[in-house]
N, C-alpha and C positions, 0 to 999 in steps of 0.2 A: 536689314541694317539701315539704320538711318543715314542723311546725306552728311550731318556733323560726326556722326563719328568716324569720317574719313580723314578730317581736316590732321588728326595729328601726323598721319602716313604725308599727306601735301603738307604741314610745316617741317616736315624733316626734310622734306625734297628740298622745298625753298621756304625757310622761315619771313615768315611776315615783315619781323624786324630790321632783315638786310635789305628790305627795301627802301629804295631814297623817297624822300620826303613829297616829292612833286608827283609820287606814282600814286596807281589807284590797283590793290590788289586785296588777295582773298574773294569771300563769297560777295559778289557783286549783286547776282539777279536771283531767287529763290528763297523757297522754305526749307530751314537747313534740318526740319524735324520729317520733312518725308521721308517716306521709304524708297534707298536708290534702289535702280533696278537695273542700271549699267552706267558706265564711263567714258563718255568721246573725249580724244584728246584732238586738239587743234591748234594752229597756231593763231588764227582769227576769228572768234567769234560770230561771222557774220550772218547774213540769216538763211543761207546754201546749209552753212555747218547746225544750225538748226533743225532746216528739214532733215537733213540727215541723222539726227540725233533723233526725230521724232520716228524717223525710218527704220533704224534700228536699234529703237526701245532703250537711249540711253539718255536718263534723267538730268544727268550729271556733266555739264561740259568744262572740261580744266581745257583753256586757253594760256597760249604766249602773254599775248597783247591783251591789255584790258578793253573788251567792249567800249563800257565806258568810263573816261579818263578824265574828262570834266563835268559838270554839273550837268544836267539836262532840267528845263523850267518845263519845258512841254512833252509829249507824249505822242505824239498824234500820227509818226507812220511816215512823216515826209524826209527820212536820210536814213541811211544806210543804218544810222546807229539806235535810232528811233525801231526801225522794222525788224531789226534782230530781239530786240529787246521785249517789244510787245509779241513778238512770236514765242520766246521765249517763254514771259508771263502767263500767256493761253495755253500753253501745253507744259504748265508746271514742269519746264525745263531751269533747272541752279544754272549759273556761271560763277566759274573759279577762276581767278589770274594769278601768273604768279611773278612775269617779265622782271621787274630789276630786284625783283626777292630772289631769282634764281638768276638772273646777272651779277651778283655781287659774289653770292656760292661758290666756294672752289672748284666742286664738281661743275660746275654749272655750265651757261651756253658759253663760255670763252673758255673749258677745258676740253668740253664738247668739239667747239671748233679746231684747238689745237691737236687735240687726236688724230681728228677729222688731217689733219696738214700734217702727222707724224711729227710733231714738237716735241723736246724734250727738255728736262732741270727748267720745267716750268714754275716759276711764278707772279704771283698778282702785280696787273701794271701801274693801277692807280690804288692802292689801299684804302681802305673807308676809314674815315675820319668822324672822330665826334661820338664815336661808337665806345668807346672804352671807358670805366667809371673804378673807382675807389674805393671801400669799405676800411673805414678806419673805427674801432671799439678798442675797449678797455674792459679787462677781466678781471680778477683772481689766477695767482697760479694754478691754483687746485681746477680749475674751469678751460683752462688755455688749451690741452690737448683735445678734451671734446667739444668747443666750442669752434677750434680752428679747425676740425675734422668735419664737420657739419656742414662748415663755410664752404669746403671743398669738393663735400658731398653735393651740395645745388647747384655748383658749377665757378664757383669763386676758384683764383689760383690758375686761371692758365692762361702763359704769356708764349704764343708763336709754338714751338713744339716741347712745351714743358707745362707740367702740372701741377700740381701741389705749390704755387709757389706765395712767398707772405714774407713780409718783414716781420719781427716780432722786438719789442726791446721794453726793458724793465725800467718799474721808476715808483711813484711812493704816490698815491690817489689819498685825497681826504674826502669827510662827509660827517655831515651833524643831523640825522634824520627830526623831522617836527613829531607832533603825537598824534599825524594819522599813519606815519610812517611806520615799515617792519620792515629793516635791517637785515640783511644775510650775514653782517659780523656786527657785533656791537649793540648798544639798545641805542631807544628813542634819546634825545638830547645829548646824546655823547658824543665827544670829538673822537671822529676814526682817525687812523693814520694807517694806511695797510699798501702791501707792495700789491700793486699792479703792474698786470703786463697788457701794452698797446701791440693791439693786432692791426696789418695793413695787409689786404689783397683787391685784387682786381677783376673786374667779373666785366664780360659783357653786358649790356644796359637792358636789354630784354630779360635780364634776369632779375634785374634790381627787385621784383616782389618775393621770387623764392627766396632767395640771400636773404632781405629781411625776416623773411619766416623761418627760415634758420639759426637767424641769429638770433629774436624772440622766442623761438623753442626751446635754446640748449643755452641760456646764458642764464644763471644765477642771481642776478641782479634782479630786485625790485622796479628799480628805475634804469634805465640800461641810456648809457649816451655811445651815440654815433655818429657819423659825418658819413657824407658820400663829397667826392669829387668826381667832376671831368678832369679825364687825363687827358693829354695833347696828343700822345701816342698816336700812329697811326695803327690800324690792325692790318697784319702782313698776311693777313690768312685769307682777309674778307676783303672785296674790294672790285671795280669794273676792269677789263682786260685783261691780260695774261700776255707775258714774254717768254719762250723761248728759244729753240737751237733745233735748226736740222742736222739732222745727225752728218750728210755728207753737204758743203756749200754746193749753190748752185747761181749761173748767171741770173741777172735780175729779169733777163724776158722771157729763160725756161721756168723760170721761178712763178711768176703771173701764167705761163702758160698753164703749169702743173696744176699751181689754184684754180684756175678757171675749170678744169676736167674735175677735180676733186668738188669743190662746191657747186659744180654743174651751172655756173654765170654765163647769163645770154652777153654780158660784155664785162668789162674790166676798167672803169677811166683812173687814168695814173698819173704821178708829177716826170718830170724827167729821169730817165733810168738814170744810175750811179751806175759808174765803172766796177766797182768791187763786187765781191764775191757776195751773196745775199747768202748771211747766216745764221745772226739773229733776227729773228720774225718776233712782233707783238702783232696782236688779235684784241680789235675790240665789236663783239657784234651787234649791230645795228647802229646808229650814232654816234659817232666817238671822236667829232673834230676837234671836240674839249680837249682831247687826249693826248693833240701831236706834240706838245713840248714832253708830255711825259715820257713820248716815246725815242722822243732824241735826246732825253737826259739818260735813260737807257740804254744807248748807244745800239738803238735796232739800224738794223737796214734795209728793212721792210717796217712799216705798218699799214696792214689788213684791216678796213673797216667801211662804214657804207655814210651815206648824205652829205659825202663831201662838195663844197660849193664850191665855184671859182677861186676864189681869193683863198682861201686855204691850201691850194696846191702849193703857193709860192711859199707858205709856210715850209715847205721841205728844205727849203734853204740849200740843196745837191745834199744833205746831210746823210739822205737815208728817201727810200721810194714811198710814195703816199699812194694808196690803193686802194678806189671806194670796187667793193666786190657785189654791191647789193645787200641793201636792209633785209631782205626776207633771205636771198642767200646765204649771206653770213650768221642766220639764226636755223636753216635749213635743218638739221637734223636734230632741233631742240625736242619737238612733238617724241619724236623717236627715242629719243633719252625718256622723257617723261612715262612711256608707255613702257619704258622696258625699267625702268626702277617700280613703276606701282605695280606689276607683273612680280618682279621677284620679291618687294616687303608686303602685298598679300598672300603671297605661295609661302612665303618665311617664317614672316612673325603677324600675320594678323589671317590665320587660314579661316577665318569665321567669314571673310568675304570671298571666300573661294568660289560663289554661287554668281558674284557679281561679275559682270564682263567687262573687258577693260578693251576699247575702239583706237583704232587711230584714224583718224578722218582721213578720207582720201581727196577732201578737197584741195586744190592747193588756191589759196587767198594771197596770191600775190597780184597786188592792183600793176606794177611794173611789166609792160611788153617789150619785146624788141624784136627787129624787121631781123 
C-alpha cells in the first residue's frame, strides 16, 4: 500500500479543511507514492520520534503538532526543526499533521479531553466561522427532484443535526437562445417563458467542487446559472473548545485537584478560586486565551486551557476560574485517540492495510519540566 492512499482514513479523522488558516497540516515531509511499511503516531515530530520510527520500520509519522509550521529558507541541521526534517528526508520517512484539523472536529482533542474530565451535554465553545456557503440554481420542474436529490447526495442540505434541508420556490425563467445555442425547451431565436423552480441549500465549503459536479451532472440545462454565497452562520458542530457539565458539582480546588490527577500536570497555575460550586467546565487544548470571553458568555465556571500569561488571569473578572493545565497536558491523550481510530477504520473498512502496523510513540516531547 502506498503512503497516499492512507490520507482519505486521516481526512476522516481530521479533514484538512477544518483547519484554521494560520495552520500548516497534512503531508508535510515525504513521498506520498512509497510503499508504507508502518505508522508512528506522536504528538511532536521531533527527531527522538524519528529515530524511533526508523527503529521500528515505520515510514509514516502522523503528528499532533506540525514539524514544520513556518517557512524554512535553509536546511542545514542547526534547530531542532531543521534536524528532524533532514533526518526524516534520509531515511525516506512522510510527516503527517493534523493539530487544529483535528482541533476544530467534534470528535477531536477537546471531546477527547472532555471525556478525559467525565463532561457531559457537551458542545462546541467557539464555532467555526466563514465555514458555511450557499448553492442557489434554477431548474425545470420536471428536473427539481433529481437535481435536488444529487445536491444532497455530495453532501449539500445539512444544517446542525438535520439533513436534507433546501428552500425551493417557483417563478416564471425567460431565454432567447442565438444559433450556436440548443435549447432543452423551445428552439433557437425563440422567446421562452417557462416555470422554474429556485433551489437554495447549504454545503460546507470543502465541498464546493463535489456540489458543482453534481449540480453539472444532473441538471438539464445547456447553460446552467448559479450563485454560491458566504453565509454568516456560524457552524455549531465544527469549531475550537467544548463546554460541558460534571455530572455531580464539585468545589473549585477539589475541582483543579481532580484535573491535575486526571491529566497527569506537574502543576496547575489559576485566577482566583470562586466561591460557587464548579459545574459548568469549558476545555480548550492547548492555546485558548483567545477563548476567555467566550467562555464567560457561556456562563462556565471553569475554563481548562494552557499559555495562559499574566494579564489574562485578570481577565476572569471572579466570573468563572481560569486554568492554564499545560499545552502538551491538555492535548495528552490525542496520540491515543489517533492510534486507536486508525486501528479500528483499518480492522473495519479498509482490511487491505491489515499488514501495516499502526505505533504509538513512546516518546514523550514535552519541552515543559517541573521541580
Amino acid at each position: 500500500m502506498k503512503v497516499k492512499e492512507l490520507f482519505p482514513i486521516l481526512e476522516e479523522l481530521a479533514p484538512l479543511a477544518y483547519a484554521e488558516e494560520f495552520d500548516n497540516v497534512g503531508l508535510l515531509v515525504g513521498n506520498q507514492e512509497q510503499e508504507l511499511t508502518g505508522i508512528l503516531v506522536c504528538h511532536d515530530a521531533l527527531e527522538a520520534v524519528i529515530d524511533e520510527a526508523i527503529a521500528k520500520e515505520c515510514n509514516l509519522v502522523v503528528c499532533f503538532h506540525p514539524i514544520l509550521f513556518s517557512g524554512l529558507k535553509k536546511i542545514t541541521g542547526k534547530n531542532y526543526v531543521e534536524r528532524a526534517v533532514l533526518k526524516a528526508i534520509k531515511n525516506d520517512i512522510a510527516i503527517y499533521a493534523v493539530h487544529t484539523a483535528l482541533d476544530n472536529h467534534p470528535n477531536g482533542v477537546n471531546k477527547i479531553l472532555s471525556d478525559a474530565l467525565g463532561l457531559i451535554n457537551t458542545k462546541v465553545l467557539v464555532p467555526k466561522q466563514n465555514f458555511i456557503q450557499k448553492l442557489v440554481t434554477y431548474t425545470i420542474p420536471e428536473n427539481e427532484v433529481q437535481l435536488r436529490n444529487a445536491l444532497f447526495n455530495a453532501g449539500a442540505g445539512k444544517i446542525g443535526n438535520y439533513e436534507n434541508c433546501s428552500f425551493n420556490s417557483q417563478g416564471i425563467g425567460t431565454y432567447m437562445g442565438n444559433e450556436n445555442s440548443n435549447p432543452e425547451i423551445g428552439e433557437r431565436f425563440e422567446f421562452i417563458e417557462a416555470k422554474e423552480i429556485k433551489i437554495e441549500v447549504t454545503f460546507e465549503k470543502q465541498l464546493q467542487s463535489k456540489i458543482l459536479k453534481a449540480l453539472f451532472s444532473n441538471h438539464v440545462y445547456e447553460e446552467i446559472a448559479y450563485e454560491i454565497y458566504h453565509m454568516q452562520n456560524e457552524h455549531q458542530n465544527i469549531g475550537l473548545g467544548m463546554i460541558g457539565e460534571l455530572e455531580t458539582a464539585m468545589n473549585a480546588k477539589d475541582f483543579l485537584h481532580f484535573v491535575k490527577e486526571k491529566m497527569q500536570c506537574g502543576n496547575i497555575r489559576h485566577s482566583q478560586l470562586v466561591e460557587k460550586p464548579i459545574k459548568k467546565v469549558a476545555v480548550l487544548g492547548g492555546s485558548g486565551s483567545f477563548a476567555i470571553k467566550n467562555a464567560i458568555l457561556a456562563n462556565a465556571d471553569v475554563f481548562l486551557t494552557a499559555d495562559l500569561k499574566y494579564h489574562n488571569y485578570y481577565e476572569a473578572e471572579n466570573q468563572l476560574v481560569l486554568a492554564d493545565i499545560g499545552h502538551f497536558e491538555s492535548e495528552r491523550y490525542t496520540k491515543n485517540y489517533i492510534v486507536d481510530f486508525l486501528k479500528e477504520k483499518i480492522t473495519n473498512f479498509a482490511p487491505a492495510f491489515s499488514i501495516v502496523k499502526i505505533v504509538l510513540s513512546e516518546e514523550n516531547t514535552n519541552p515543559v519540566k517541573y521541580l
